[in-house]
N, C-alpha and C positions, 0 to 999 in steps of 0.2 A: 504493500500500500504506500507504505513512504518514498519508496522508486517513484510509484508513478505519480506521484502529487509531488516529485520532485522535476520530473519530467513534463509534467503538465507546467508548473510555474516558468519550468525555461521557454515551452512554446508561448507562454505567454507573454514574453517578453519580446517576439518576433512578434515582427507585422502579417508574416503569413497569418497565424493563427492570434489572431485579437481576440478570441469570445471564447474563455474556459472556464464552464461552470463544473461544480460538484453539485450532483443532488442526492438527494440520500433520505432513505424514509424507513425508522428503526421501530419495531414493535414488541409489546408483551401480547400472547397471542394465551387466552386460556379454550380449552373445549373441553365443556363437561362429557360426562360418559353417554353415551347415547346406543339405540339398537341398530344392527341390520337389519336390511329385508329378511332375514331369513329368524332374525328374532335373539340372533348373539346378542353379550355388550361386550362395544368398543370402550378399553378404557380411554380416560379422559386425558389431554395433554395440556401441556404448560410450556410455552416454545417463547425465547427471545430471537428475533429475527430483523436481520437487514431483508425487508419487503424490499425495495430498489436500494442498488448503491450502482451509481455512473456517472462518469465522468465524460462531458461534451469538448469537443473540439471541434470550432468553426471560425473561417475564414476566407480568403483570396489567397489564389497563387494565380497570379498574372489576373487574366480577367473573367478566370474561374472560379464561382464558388465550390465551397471542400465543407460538406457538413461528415461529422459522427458521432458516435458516445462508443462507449464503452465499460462492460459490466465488468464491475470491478471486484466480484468476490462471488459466493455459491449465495443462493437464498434460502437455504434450509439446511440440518442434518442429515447426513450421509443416511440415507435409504428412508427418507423423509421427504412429499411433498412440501409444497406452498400452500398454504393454508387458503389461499384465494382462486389459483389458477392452477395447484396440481404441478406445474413444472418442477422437476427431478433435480437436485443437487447437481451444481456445477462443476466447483473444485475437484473432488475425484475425479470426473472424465472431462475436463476443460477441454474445450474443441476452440479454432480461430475462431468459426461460426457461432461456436455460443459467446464468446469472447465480444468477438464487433457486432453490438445491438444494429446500429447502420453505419455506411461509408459510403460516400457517394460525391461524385463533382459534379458540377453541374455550369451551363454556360447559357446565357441569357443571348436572346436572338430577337428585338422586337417583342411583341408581346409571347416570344415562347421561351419555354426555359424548357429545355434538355438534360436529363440527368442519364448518368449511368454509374454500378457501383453498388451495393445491396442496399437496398432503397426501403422506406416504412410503407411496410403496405397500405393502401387506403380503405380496407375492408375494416371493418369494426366496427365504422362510426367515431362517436366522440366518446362511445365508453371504452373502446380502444386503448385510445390516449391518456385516457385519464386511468387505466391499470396502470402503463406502461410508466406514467410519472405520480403513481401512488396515490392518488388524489379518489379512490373509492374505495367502498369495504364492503363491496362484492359488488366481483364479477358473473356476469350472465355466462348460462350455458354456453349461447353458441360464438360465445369469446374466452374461452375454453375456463369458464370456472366452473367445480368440482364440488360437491355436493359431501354426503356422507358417505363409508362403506358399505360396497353393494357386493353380496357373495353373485358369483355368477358360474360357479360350476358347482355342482353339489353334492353328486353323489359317486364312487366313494367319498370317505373323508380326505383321504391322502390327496383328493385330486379336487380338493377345494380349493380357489384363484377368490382373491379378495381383491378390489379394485374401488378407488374411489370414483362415484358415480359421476358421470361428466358426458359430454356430447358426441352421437355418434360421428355429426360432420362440425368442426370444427372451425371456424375462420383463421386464414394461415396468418402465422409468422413474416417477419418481414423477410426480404429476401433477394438475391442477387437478378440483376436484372437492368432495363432502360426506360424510361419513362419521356413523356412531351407533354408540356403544361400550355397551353390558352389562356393567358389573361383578357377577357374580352373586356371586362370595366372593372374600377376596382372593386364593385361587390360580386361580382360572377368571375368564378375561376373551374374549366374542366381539365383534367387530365387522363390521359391513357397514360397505361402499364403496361410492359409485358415482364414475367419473371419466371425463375424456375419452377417447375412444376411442384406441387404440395407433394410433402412426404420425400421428397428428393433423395435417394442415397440412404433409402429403406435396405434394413438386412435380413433377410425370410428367419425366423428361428431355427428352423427345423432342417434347412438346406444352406444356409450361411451365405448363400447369393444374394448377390445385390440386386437392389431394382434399377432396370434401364431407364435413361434420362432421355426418354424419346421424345417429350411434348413439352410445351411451357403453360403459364395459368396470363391470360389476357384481361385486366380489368381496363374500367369509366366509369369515371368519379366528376361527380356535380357540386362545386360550392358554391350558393351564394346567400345571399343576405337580401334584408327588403324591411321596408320604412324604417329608413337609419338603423338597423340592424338589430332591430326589436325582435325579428324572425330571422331563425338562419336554418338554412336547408342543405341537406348534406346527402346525395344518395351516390349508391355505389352497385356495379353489377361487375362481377367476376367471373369468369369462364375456365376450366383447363381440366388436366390430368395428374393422377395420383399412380400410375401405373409402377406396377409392382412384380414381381414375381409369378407371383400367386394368380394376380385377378386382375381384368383392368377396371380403371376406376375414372368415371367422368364429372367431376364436381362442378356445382355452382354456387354463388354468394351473392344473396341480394342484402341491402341495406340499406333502409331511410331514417332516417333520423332529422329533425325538430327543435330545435332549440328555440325558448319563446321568453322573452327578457320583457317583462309587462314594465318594470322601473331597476332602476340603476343596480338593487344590492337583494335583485331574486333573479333565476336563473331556474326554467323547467325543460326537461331533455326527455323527449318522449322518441323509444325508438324502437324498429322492429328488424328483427335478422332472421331472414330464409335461407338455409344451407339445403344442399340435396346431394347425394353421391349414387348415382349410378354403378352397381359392382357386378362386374360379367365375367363369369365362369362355368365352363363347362359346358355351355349353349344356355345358360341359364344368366339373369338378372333380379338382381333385387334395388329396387330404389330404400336408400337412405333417407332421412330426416332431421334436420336440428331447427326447431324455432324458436327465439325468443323475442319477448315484450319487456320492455322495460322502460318504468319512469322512476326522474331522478330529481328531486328539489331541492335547492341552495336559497338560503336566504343571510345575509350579511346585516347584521346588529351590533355595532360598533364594535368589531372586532368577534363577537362570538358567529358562529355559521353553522343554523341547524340544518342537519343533509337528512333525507329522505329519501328512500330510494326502496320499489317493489319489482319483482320481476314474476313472470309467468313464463314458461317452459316448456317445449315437449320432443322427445324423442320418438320418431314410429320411424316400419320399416323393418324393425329385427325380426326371424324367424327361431324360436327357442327350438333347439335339436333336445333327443333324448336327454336327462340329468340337469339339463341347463335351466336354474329359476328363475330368469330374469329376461326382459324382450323391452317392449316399451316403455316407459315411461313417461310421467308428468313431473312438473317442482315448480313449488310456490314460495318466491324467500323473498326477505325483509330485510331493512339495516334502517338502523338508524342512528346516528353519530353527532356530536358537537367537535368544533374544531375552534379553534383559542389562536387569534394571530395577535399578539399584544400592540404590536405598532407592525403597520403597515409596509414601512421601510425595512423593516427588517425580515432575515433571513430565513426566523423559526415560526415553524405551526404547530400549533399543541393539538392532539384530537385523542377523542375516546367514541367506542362504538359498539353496539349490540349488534347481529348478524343471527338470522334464523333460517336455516334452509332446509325445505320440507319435501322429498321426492316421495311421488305418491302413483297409485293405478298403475303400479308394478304390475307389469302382464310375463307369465310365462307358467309352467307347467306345476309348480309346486303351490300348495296351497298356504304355504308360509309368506307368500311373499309380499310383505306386512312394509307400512309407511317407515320411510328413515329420516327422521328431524335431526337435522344436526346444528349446534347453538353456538356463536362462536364473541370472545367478550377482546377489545381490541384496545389496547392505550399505546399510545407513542407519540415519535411527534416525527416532523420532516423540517429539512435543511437545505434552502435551496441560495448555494453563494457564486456567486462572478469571483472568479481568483483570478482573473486579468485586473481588479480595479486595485 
């Protein structure tokens, strides 16, 4: 860590790279004990965790811009999710790719900007953004947040797979690739994408082959704004392939998303995400499913900011084989959180936050397969500083 926050201040001292922030967002994370679908108890954790630590670097080299970040430690215990989104401990298997959150330069052409370089995808929405810079306390399904312990094979015991429950199609990762931005005015702005395919450099378990890199994923993305930006409108359709080994796989991603600012210090974020995966095998297909609904409200009272946030959920599509208890599902989860900024100018946020997440009309062959609430109780704060200044 001290390397690189040594490293960081010297780019900061070049004129290439004038913009180096740290952000960072450290929590106590409690979950009481709660059941699975199938009626065990999960005992209850007590996790301190760096939810985000990264570090940005951005700037000019010639008359290019050079954005990135970079994740700068694991966010969980070794054989331990993310208490939000399920993503796997870094540090033991550091990859570049998990390493560089994005990198990318870009060059400005008239109203187009041209990037190339692993670029932030523009699927998610603005709940996206706001996991990625720690700014919610839960994430939706089909933004790959993770519910409670779902058994999904059940019979024998020996060949019980315990998995936390989460979405069959998922909205990707960001990802290497080239995009062309449209400024048409300053409140309407499109972009296309094209990037690597979802699941890229998949490896079969059972035959150790890799999946071929034959197709890319194509999105178009919509921003704009309207009566001085009271409304802002954000949609996204995404196209491609997850092709594997195994199966091929044709996914898609829609996303609209709402933002409605009635006065200065509220903010409501109404949004909805449609994923589908297409999986062909054998002459045969099954369509996939992930939808989510979610609303999110901020309100700003001198300095305190009470957040509100519901989401609605569903997975279909599964087909349960013999032993397997689990197919479809629904979830219906809650938060609600105060956040403490003491002065405005400064770097720290204080918040605390309740999270309830409740997967329910478990469909599959055993008659156990019973609702799993899982309850999660959240204090920390975030730090967000320019070490260029």
């Amino acid at each position: 860590m001290k390397k690189l926050l040594v490293i960081a201040a010297t780019l900061a001292a070049s004129s290439a790279f004038a913009g180096v922030k740290l952000e960072v967002r450290s929590d106590y994370v409690n979950t009481p004990n709660y059941d699975t679908n199938t009626g065990d108890e999960v005992g209850g954790t007590s996790l301190f965790t760096p939810t985000v630590a990264r570090l940005y670097l951005n700037g000019n080299v010639g008359e290019a811009v050079v954005e990135s970040a970079w994740n700068l430690r694991a966010f969980t215990p070794e054989f331990a999710v993310n208490p939000y989104t399920g993503e796997s401990e870094l540090s033991k298997t550091m990859t570049v790719d998990k390493f560089v959150d994005h990198l990318w330069a870009g060059k400005a052409m008239g109203q187009f900007m041209f990037k190339a370089g692993k670029l932030e995808t523009n699927t998610g929405g603005f709940e996206y953004q706001k996991s990625l810079h720690g700014d919610t306390y839960l994430v939706s399904m089909a933004n790959r947040g993770v519910g409670g312990s779902m058994v999904i094979d059940g019979s024998p015991a020996p060949d019980t797979v315990i998995v936390p429950s989460q979405a069959f199609v998922a909205n990707p990762e960001n990802a290497s690739g080239i995009s062309a931005a449209y400024t048409l005015t300053e409140n309407h702005k499109f972009e296309a994408q094209m990037f690597n395919q979802v699941n890229s450099q998949t490896i079969n378990a059972d035959t150790g082959a890799r999946s071929l890199d034959r197709g890319h994923t194509y999105g178009l993305n919509y921003l704009g704004s309207f009566l001085d930006k009271m409304l802002v409108l954000n949609l996204n359709y995404t196209v491609g392939t997850a092709d594997t080994t195994v199966a091929g796989q044709e996914l898609s991603f829609m996303a609209a998303s709402l933002r409605v600012a009635p006065m200065a210090d509220l903010t409501v974020d109404i949004e909805y995400f449609d994923n589908k995966n297409k999986v062909s095998a054998a002459g045969t297909s099954t369509d996939l499913k992930t939808n989510s609904t979610i609303i999110e409200a901020r309100y700003n009272i001198n300095g305190w900011v009470p957040v509100l946030k519901y989401e609605m959920s569903k997975n279909e599509g599964a087909t349960p084989a013999a032993a397997v208890n689990t197919g479809d599902f629904k979830r219906d989860a809650w938060a609600l959180g105060v956040e403490y900024v003491p002065k405005a100018d400064e770097a720290f946020r204080y918040h605390v936050a309740y999270t309830s997440i409740k997967d329910h009309d478990i469909e599959g062959i055993s008659a156990l397969n019973s609702d799993i609430t899982k309850n999660m109780i959240t204090v920390g704060f975030k730090y967000t500083g320019d070490m260029a200044k």
